[in-house]
N, C-alpha and C positions, 0 to 999 in steps of 0.2 A: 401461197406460201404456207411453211408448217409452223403451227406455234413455237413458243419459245421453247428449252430444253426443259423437260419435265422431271422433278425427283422421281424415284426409285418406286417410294412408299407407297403405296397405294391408299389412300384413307378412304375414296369411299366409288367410286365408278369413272369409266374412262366415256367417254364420247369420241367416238369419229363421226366425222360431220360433212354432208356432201362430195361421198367417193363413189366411183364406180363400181358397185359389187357384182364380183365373179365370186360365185357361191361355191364355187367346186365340182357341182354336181353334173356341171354339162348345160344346164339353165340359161338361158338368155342372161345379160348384165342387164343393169339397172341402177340407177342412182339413188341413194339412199344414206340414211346413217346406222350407226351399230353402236351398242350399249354394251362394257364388260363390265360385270360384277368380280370383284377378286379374279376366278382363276378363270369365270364359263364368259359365256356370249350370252346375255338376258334379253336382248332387245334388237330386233333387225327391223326398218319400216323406212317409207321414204321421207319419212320426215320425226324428229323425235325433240320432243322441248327438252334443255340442258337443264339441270339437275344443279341447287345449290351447291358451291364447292366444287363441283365435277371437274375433273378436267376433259380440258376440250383440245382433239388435235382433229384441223382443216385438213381435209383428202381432196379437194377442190383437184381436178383436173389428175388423181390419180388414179390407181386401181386398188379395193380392197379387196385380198383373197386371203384364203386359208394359206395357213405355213405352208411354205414347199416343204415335202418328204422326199425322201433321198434314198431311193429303191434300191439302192448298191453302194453302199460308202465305205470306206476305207479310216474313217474319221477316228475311232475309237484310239489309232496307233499313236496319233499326236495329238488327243485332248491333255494328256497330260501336261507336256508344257506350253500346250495352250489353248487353257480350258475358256478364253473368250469365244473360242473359234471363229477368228473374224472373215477368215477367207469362205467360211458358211453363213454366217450371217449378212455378208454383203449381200450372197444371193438371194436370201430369201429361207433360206432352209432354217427350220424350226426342227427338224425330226429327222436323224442318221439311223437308217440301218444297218449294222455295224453283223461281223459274225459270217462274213459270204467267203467263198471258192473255197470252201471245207477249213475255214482258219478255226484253230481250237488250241489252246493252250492252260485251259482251267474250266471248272464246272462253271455254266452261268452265271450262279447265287453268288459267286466269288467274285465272276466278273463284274456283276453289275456292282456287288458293293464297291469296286475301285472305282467302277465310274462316279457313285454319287457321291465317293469323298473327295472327288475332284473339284465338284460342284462345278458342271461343265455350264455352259447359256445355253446349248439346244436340248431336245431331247437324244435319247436313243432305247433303241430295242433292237432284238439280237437274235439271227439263229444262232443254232449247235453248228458244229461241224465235222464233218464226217473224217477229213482229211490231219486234221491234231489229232481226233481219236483213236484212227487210225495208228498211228505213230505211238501214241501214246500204250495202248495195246500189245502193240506188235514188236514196238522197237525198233533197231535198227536191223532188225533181217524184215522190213517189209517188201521185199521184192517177189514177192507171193500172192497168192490167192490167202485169205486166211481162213483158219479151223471152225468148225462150228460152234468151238469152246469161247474162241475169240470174238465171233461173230455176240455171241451172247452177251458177255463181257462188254462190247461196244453197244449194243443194242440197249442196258442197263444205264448206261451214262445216257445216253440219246433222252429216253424216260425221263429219268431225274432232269434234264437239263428242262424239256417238256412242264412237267411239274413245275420248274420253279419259273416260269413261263418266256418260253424260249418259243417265237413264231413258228419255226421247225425247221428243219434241218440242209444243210447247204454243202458241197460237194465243188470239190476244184479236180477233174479229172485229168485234167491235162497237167496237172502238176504231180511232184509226189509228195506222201507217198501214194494218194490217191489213185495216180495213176496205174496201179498196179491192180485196183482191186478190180472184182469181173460183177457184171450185172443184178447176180444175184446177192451179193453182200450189200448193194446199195438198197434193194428191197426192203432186203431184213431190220435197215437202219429207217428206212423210211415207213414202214408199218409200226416201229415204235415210235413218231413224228406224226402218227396219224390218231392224235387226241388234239380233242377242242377244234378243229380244224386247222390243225397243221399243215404247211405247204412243203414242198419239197423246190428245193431253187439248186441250180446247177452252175457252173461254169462247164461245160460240156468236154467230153475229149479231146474234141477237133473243132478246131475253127475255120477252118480252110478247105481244100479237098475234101475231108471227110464230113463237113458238116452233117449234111443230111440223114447219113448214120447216126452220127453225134444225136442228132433231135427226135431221132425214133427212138433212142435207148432212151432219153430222156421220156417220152410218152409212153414206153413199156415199160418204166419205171412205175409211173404215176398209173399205170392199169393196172399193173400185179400187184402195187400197194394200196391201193384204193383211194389215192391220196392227190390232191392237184399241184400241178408241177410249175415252178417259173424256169425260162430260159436266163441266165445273165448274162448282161449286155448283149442281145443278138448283134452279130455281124455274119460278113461272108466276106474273109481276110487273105482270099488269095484268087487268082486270075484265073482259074478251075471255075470258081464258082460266082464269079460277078457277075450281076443282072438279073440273079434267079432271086432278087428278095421278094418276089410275089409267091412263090414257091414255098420259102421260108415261113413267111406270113400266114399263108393258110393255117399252117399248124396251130395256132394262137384262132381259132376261129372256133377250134373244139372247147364247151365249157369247160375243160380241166386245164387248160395249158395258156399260160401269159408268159411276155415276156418284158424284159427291160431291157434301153438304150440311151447311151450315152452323143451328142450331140457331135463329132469327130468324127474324120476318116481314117485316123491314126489311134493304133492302140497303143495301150504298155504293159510289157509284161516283162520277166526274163527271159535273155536272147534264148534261150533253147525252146521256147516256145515257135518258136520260129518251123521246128522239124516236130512230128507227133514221134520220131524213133527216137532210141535213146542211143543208137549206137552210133557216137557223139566224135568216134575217131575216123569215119566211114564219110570223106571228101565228097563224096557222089550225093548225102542227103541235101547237103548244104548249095550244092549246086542248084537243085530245085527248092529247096527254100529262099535262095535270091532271088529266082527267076521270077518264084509265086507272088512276091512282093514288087517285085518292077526294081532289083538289084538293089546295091549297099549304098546307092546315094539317098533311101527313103529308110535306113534303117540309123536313128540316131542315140547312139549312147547315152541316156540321161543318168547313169550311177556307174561308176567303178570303183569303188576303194581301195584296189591295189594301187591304183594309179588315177586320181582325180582329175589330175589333168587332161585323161582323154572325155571327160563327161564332158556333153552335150555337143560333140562332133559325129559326123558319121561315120559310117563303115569306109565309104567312100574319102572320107577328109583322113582319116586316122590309117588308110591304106598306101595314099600319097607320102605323108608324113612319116610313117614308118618304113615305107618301103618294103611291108607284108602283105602279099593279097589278101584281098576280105575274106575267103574260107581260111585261112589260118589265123587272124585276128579272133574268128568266132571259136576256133578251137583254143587258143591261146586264153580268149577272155574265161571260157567256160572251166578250162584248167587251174586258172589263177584264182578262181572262187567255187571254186569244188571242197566240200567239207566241211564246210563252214570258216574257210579263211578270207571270205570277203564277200560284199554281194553287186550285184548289177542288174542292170534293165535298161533297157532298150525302148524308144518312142518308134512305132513302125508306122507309118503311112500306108495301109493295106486294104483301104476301100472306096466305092465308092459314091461319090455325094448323091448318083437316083439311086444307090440301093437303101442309104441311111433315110432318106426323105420317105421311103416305101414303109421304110419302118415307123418311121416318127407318123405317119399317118393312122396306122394302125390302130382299132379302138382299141382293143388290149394288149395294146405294147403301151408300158407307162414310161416314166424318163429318171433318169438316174445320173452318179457323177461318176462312179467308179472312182473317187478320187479321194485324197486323203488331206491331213493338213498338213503345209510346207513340202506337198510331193511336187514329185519331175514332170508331170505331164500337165496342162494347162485346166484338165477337165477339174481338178482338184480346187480351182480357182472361181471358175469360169462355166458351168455346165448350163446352170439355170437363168442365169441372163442371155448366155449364148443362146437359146431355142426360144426366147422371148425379144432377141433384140436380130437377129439373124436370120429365123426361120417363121417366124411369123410375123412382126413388122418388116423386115424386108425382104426377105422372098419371099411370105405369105404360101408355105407351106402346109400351117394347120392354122384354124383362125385360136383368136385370145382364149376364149372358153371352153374350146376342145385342150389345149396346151396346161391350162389352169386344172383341167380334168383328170389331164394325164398326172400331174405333179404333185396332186391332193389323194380328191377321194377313189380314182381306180388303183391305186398303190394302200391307202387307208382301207378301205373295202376287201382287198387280194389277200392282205397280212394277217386281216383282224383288229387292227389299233379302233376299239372304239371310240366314242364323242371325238372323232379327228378327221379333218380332211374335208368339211364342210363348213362354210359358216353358217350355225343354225343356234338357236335359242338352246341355252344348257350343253352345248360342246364347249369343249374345252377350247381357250381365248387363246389359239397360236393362228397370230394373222401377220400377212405380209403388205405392206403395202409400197406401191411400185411406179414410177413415172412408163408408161408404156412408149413414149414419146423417145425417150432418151436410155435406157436399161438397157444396158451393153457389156459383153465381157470384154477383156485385156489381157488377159494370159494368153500366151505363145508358148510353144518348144523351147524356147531361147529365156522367155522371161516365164516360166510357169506359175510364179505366184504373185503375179498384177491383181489386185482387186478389182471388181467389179465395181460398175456405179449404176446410179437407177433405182436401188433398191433406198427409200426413204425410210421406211421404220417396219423394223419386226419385234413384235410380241411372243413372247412365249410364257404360256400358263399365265395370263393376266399382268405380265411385268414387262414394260418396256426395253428391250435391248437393243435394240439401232433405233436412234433417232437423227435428224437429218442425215442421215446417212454414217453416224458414226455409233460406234460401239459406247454406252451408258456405263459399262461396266455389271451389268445386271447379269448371273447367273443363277438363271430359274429352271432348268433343265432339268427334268424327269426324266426316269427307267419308266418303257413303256412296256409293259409285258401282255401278254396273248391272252385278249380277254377278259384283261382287266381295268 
C-alpha cells in the first residue's frame, strides 16, 4: 500500500522504499530504494536507512522508473486550460515534446514564456517548425517552391529559435503549407538546426503508397544536412504497403535515423490526408483512398464544426444517414472547412497490428502519444499504459525494460534533454511509479478521454504530482531546452 497523501512542500528528502527499479537505461531491474533531494536523485541502493523527517513512500510490489517522455505530443495546444494535464500524468508522462509536423506560430523564446506562465505539472521542450515558418514567410501565395530570399529569411528564424534552445527543427509534409515546398528548402532549414546537435524530425509526405520515398527524402535530408533525422510516428497506412515494416525498420538501423510510434492501428489526422493529391474535386483519388484504407466503414469522423452532430460517426454511418455516398461526403466535408471556416479530423484504422509490433520491437524506434489534451483520438489518453498493459504484460511483445528504454532514455539521449531519462545520482527527480500488474488504458474512438489507471505516483523536478493515483495539484513543470 502507498503512504498516506503527502504535502506539496518539500522540507527536506523523499524516500521510495522497496520498488522495482527500471533505470531507464536497458539494465536488468532490481529491487531497491531511491533518495530525492529537492529537484535531483542523490541516492539509488538496495537498501537505504530513512532520514529523520524524510518522507517515506512504499513501492512494495511496484515499478520505479524515470518519467515517461512523450517523443511526439500534441500537449502544448490544451495546457492552457488545463495546466494539471491529468490525462498525461495518469500515464506516467513527466516531459511533452511539443513543436512537431512543422507547427509554428511564434518564435520559441515567446513560446516557451507562455508555457511557464501557465505553470503547467510536466515538463516540455520544443522543436521549430518548418511548416508556420513557412507560412509565415511566404504567406498566403505558398503554393510554390520558395526564393532564395525567403529561403534565408526562414533559415534566420530556424537559428534564433536554435539559440534560444529549440531541439531542432520539425516538418509536416503532408500538410500545408509544407507540402508544397521541394527537398532542397528543407536542407537549407535543417543545416540551420544543425547546432549543438540538433535533430531533424519529419512527419513525412506519404504515409501510404508512397512511404518508402517518403523515408528516403527523409535520409537525403539528414546526408545533405549533416544532421540526424527522426521518422514521426512511423506506420504503413494503406494496403499497398502492409507487411513490409521489416523493410521500414532497417532504415532506423543507420546511426543517423530513429524513429517514433504511437501504440494504435488507427491514425488521426485531417480527412484529406487520406489522398497525397490535392486535386480534391477529382472522384477517382478518393476511390483509391477508400480502397487503401479497407473503405468508409474504418474511416470515423472525430471533429466537424459545421455540423457536430456528425462527430464520431463513420463515413459509412454518416453515408446511410444522409443518403450521400462516402466520396461526396469527403468532398462535402473538405468544402465546408476550406478557409478557415471550420475544422475536422478523422480516426482512420489503416494498419496493421504485426506491422506496429515490428516497430515497437525496434531498438531505435522510441514510443510517443501523438496525442494532445482533451483530443478525439484515444492515444491522447491512453498511449503509455496501452504498450505497458497490452503489449508487454499481455501479449509480451517487448519485455518491461526494453519498453521503459524506449519511453525514457532512447528519446532523452536522441533529443539531448540532459540529466533525464535515467534514474541515476544527480539527474533530475522526474519518476513514474506504476503497478505493472494492473496499468491499463481506457480510452476508445468512442470515449477518447478515459483515464488511465495503474500509474501510482509521478514526480516531476522533485514535487509530487500524482499520488495514489490522483492529481496533488502540484505544478513543477519546466522548459527543457537543448543542452541545457
Amino acid at each position: 500500500m502507498l503512504a498516506a497523501l503527502l504535502p506539496l512542500t518539500i522540507t527536506y528528502t523523499i524516500l521510495i522504499q522497496g520498488g522495482t527499479i527500471v533505470d531507464g537505461t536497458g539494465k536488468p531491474q532490481f529491487k531497491g530504494d531511491l533518495r530525492i533531494q529537492d529537484s535531483r536523485i542523490i541516492e539509488i541502493a538496495p537498501k537505504l536507512t530513512p532520514h529523520e523527517n524524510e518522507k517515506i513512500i512504499s513501492a512494495k510490489n511496484l515499478v520505479v522508473a524515470p518519467g515517461f517522455i512523450d517523443a511526439h505530443s500534441h500537449a502544448g495546444g490544451g495546457i492552457q486550460d488545463e495546466p494539471l494535464a491529468i490525462s498525461q500524468i495518469t500515464q506516467g508522462i513527466t516531459t511533452a515534446v511539443v513543436g512537431q509536423d512543422g507547427g509554428w506560430d511564434q518564435p520559441i523564446r515567446t513560446y516557451f514564456q507562455e508555457i511557464e506562465s501557465e505553470k503547467p505539472s510536466i515538463n516540455f521542450a520544443a522543436f521549430t517548425g518548418h511548416g508556420g515558418i513557412r507560412g509565415q514567410i511566404l504567406g498566403e501565395n505558398y503554393k510554390r517552391f520558395a526564393t532564395p530570399v525567403e529561403i534565408q529569411k526562414m533559415t534566420e528564424l530556424v537559428a534564433q529559435d536554435m539559440r534560444d534552445g529549440a531541439l531542432g527543427l520539425s516538418s509536416g509534409l503532408e500538410y500545408d503549407p509544407g507540402y508544397y515546398s521541394n527537398t532542397e528548402e528543407i536542407v537549407a532549414l535543417a543545416k540551420a538546426a544543425n547546432v549543438n546537435n540538433g535533430l531533424y524530425i519529419s512527419h513525412m509526405r506519404d504515409e501510404a503508397d508512397k512511404t518508402f520515398e517518403a523515408i528516403d527524402e527523409v535520409q537525403n535530408i539528414a546526408k545533405q544536412a549533416g544532421i540526424p533525422a527522426q521518422i514521426s510516428h512511423i506506420k504503413l497506412g494503406s494496403a499497398a504497403v502492409w507487411g513490409q515494416a521489416a523493410k521500414a525498420t532497417a532504415y532506423t538501423n543507420q546511426p543517423t535515423i530513429t524513429a517514433d510510434v504511437y501504440p494504435y492501428t488507427y491514425w488521426q489526422s485531417t480527412i484529406s490526408a487520406l489522398s497525397p493529391s490535392r486535386d480534391w474535386d477529382d472522384r477517382t483519388i478518393w476511390v483509391k483512398a477508400l480502397a487503401d484504407v479497407g473503405g468508409p466503414a474504418n474511416i470515423r469522423l472525430s471533429r466537424f464544426t459545421p455540423d457536430p452532430t456528425w462527430q464520431g460517426k463513420t463515413l459509412d454511418e454518416l453515408s446511410k444517414q444522409t443518403k450521400k455516398d462516402p466520396i461526396t461526403l469527403i468532398q462535402e466535408i473538405l468544402n465546408r472547412t476550406k478557409d478557415g471556416q471550420g475544422s475536422q479530423s478523422v480516426v482512420v484504422t489503416a494498419m496493421l497490428e504485426s506491422d506496429l509490433e515490428t516497430f515497437m520491437r525496434a531498438p531505435r524506434i522510441m514510443f510517443c502519444s501523438d496525442g494532445s489534451i482533451g483530443g478525439s483520438h484515444p492515444r491522447g489518453a491512453g498511449s503509455f499504459p496501452r504498450i505497458l498493459g497490452r503489449y508487454v504484460r499481455e501479449r509480451k511483445t517487448i519485455s518491461l525494460v526494453e519498453a521503459v528504454r524506449k519511453m525514457t532514455s532512447l528519446t532523452a539521449r536522441t533529443f539531448g534533454l540532459t540529466d533525464r531519462g535515467e534514474l541515476k545520482p544527480n539527474y533530475i527527480a522526474d519518476i513514474t511509479i506504476f503497478d505493472p500488474k494492473t496499468i491499463q488504458d481506457h480510452a476508445t474512438p468512442t470515449n477518447p478521454t478515459a483515464l488511465s489507471t495503474g500509474v501510482k505516483v509521478v514526480i516531476v523536478s522533485g514535487q509530487i504530482t500524482l499520488f495514489n493515483g490522483k492529481p496533488t495539484g502540484a505544478r513543477n513543470g519546466k522548459i527543457v531546452r537543448k543542452n541545457h
